[in-house]
N, C-alpha and C positions, 0 to 999 in steps of 0.2 A: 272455371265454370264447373257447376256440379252435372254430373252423369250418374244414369242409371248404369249400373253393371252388375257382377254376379259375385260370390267368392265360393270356391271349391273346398271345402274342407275334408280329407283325406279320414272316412272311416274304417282307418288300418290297423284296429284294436281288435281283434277278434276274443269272444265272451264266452264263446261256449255257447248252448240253449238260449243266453237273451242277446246275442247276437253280436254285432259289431260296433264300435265305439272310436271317436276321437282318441287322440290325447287331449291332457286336462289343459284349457287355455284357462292360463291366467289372469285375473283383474284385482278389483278393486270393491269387491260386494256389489249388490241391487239394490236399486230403488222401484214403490211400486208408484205407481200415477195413475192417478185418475184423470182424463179430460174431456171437459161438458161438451153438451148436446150442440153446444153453438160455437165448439171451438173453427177457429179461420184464422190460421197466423200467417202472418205476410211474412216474404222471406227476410229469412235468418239463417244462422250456420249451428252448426251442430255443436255441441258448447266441449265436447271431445269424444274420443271414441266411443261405439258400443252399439251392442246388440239393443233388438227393440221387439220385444214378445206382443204382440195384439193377444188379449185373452178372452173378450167380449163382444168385437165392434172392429170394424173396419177404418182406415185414413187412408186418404187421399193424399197421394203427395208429387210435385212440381218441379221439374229441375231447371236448369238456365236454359234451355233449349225451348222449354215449352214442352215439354213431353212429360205425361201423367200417369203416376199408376196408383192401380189401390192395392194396398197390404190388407189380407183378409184375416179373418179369425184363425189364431195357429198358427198365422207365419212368424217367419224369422226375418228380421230384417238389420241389416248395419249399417250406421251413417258414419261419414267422416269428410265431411266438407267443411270443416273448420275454419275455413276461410274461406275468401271468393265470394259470390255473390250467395250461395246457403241454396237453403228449400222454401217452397213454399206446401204450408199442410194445412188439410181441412176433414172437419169430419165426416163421414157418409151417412146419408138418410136421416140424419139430423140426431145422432145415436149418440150418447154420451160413452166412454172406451176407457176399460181397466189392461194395463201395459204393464208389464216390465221393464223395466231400464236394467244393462246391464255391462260395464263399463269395464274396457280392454287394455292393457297395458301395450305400448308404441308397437313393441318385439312378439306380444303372444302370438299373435296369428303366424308369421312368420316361421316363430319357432316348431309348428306340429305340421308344416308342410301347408298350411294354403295356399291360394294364390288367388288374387283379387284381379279379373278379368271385367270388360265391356261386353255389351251385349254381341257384340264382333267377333271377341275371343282376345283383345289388345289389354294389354295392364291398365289398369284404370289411373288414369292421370288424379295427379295430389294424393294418394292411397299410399297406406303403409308399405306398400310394394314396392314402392319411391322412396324419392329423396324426402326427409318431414318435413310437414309444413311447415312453410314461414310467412310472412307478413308483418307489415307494420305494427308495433308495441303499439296498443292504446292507453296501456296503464303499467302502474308498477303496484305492488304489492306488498308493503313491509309488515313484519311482526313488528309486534310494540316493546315487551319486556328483552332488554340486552338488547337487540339491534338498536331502535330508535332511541329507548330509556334506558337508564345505568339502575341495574337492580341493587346494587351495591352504594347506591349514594344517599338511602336515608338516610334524612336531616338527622335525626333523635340518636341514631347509633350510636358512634362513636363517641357522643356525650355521655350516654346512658353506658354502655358495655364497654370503654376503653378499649384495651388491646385487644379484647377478645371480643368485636365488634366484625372484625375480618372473617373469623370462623364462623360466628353466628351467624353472619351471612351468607357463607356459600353455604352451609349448612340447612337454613330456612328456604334458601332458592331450592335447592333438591331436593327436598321435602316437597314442596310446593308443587314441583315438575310430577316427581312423584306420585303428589296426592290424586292430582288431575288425569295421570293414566289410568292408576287403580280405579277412579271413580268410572271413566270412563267405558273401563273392561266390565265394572260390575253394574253397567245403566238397569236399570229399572229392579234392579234387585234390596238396596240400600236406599231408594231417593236420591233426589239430584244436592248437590251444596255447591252454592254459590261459589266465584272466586274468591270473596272477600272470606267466603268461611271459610275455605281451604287455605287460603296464605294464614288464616291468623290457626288453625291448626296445625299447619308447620311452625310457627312462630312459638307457639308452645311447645315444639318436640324441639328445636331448634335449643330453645330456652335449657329445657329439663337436661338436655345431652352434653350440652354445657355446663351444668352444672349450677345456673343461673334464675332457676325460674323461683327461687325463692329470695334472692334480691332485685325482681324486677316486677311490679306488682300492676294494678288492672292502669290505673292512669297510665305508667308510662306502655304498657303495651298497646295502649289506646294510641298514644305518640308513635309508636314503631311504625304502627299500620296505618296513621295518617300521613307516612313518609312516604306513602305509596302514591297517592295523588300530586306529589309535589317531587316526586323522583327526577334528578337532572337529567336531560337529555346530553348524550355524546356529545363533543365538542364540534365533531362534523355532518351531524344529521341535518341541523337547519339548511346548509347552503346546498346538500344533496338534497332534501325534499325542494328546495325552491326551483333548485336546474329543473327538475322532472315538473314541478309545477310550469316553468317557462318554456319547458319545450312543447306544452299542451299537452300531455298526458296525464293521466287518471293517478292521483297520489292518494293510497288507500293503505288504511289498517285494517289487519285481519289479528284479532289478539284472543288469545284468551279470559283478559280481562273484562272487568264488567264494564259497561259504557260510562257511566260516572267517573271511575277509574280513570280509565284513559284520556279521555275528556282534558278532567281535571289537569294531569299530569301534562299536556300538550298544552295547555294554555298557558301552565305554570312557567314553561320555555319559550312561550309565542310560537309557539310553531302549528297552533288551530287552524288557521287561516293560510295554512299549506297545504292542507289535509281537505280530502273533498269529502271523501267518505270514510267512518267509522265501523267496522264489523263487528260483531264477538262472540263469542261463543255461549254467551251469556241465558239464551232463550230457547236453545237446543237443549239442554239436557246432557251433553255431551262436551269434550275438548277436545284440541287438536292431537293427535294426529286424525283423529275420526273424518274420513272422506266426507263427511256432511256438514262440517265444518265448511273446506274449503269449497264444496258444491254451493254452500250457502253465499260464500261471497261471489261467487260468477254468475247464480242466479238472479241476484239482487244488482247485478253491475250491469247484466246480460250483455255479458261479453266473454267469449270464449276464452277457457287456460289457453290457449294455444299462442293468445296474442297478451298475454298480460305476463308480465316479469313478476320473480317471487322472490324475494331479499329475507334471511333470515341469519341469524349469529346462533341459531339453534339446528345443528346438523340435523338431529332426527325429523327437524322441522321441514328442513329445506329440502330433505333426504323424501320426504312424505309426501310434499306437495310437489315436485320430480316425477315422482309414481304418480300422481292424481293428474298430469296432463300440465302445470304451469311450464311453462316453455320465453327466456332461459331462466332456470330455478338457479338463485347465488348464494352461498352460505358464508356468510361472514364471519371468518373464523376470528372471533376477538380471545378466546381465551388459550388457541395454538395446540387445539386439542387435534388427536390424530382423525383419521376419515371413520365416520359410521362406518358397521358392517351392518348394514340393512340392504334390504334391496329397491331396485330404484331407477329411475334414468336417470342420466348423466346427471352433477350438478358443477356447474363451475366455483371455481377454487377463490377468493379473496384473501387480501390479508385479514391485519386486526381492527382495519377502521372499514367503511363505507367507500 
């Protein structure tokens, strides 16, 4: 059940002249929001942790008891009923409401001395001051490139580059990984490029670094890059998406790639029709690791990290969405590579299959 309670956070920083201060709790960046004049959402849970700034305009908000309060202009406020029955919130005075969103990692609070109490003065039950939430998996979450698909199994390869088809390869995937962080870091400064134009711009550095890009001309790199839509999948991804499809859960891609892409490449294996939902990073402007990535898929699922499994064969990946609240986050280690040093919650170990 959700409850109203309080958290105490310890202003044990002393400033000098502009006073006293926290330590610095850790997240995960802000989001801003806007919500209209007729918003009335029936209960839900809070899609993970975080603070919630009213900047304009007051909500009303419901817990399982029945018991209502309003957060006014200026307040602070923190949800984390992740599970359980949720909130119920509504707008006041019929006021449309500019908010901060501002999202916590499982341990900050913890870490700087708070403590999350009842209006009683009792720990607040299901709170990070507890055991973390659990609950029933609704869904599972795979990345597409190397988990699900073999980036390494273009058809045209090995035709076209012979022995040096192996190195091209790993060599245009990191490129490619690459390109998508650089672009990411530098968003709105250069324009967005697609994924199709970033893999076929590693596929040229790839080329040139090989030494290659002047016996492999525009047809057949036209070939390389339509080995992307027809890439094999793992030899054990099918019978693992169908289990998760039979035991009634949510079998979702969250990829970097464009949705044509993945599409393609999924049908190419039968495995479409395993697949409920398709995600991508494709309309954001952005790529994964970027938190708005993955907020984008629990938004659109409206289903809490808390309760959706995150499967990736891409540590920084799995390492990422760990820290963003997917709860259990599994890295598929297919290539036997040693653990990130990032930081993160937990993530559990696999081997090199599914």
């Amino acid at each position: 059940d959700s409850v109203f309670g309080s958290i105490r956070i310890p202003l044990d920083q002393p400033k000098g002249g502009i006073g006293l201060l926290s330590r610095l709790i850790s997240g995960n960046g802000m989001w801003l929001r806007r919500t209209p004049a007729t918003y009335d959402f029936d209960w839900h849970n809070a899609p993970r942790r975080q603070f919630i700034v009213n900047l304009d305009s007051s909500v009303n908000v419901t817990v399982t008891s029945g018991e209502s309060q309003t957060f006014g202009i200026g307040q602070i406020f923190f949800v984390e009923d992740v599970t359980g029955t949720g909130h119920f919130s509504k707008a006041v005075n019929s006021e449309s409401r500019h908010s901060v969103f501002i999202p916590v990692d499982d341990v900050a609070l913890r870490q700087i001395g708070a403590k999350a109490v009842t209006a009683q003065g009792q720990p607040a039950q299901g709170s990070w001051a507890k055991a973390k939430a659990g609950g029933e998996l609704e869904g599972c979450v795979f990345d597409a490139y190397g988990t699900i698909l073999d980036v390494n199994s273009v058809k045209a390869g090995p035709k076209l580059l012979g022995e040096s088809w192996a190195m091209i390869s790993e060599t245009w995937r990191e490129k490619q990984l690459q390109y998508t962080w650089i672009r990411s870091l530098r968003r709105g400064q250069d324009g967005f490029r697609s994924f199709e134009d970033v893999t076929r711009d590693a596929l040229d550095y790839a080329l040139e670094f090989h030494k290659k890009d002047t016996e492999v001309g525009e047809r057949d790199r036209e070939m390389l890059m339509d080995g992307y839509h027809t890439l094999k999948a793992f030899p054990e991804s099918k019978e693992v998406l169908a289990r998760v499809k039979d035991s009634g859960r949510a079998v979702v891609i969250l990829s970097n790639g464009s949705p044509e892409m993945v599409q393609a490449a999924l049908e190419a294996n039968e495995l479409d029709t395993l697949v409920d939902k398709i995600y991508t990073a494709s309309h954001l402007g952005v790529y994964k690791v970027d938190p708005s990535v993955y907020q984008y898929c629990i938004d659109e699922l409206n289903i809490p990290c808390s309760k959706l499994a995150f499967i990736s064969s891409n540590g920084w990946d799995a390492t990422s969405a760990a820290r963003f609240g997917f709860s259990p986050t599994i890295w598929v280690n297919r290539a036997n590579l040693p653990e990130e040093r990032l930081p993160g919650a937990e993530v559990l170990k696999m081997g090199q299959s599914l």
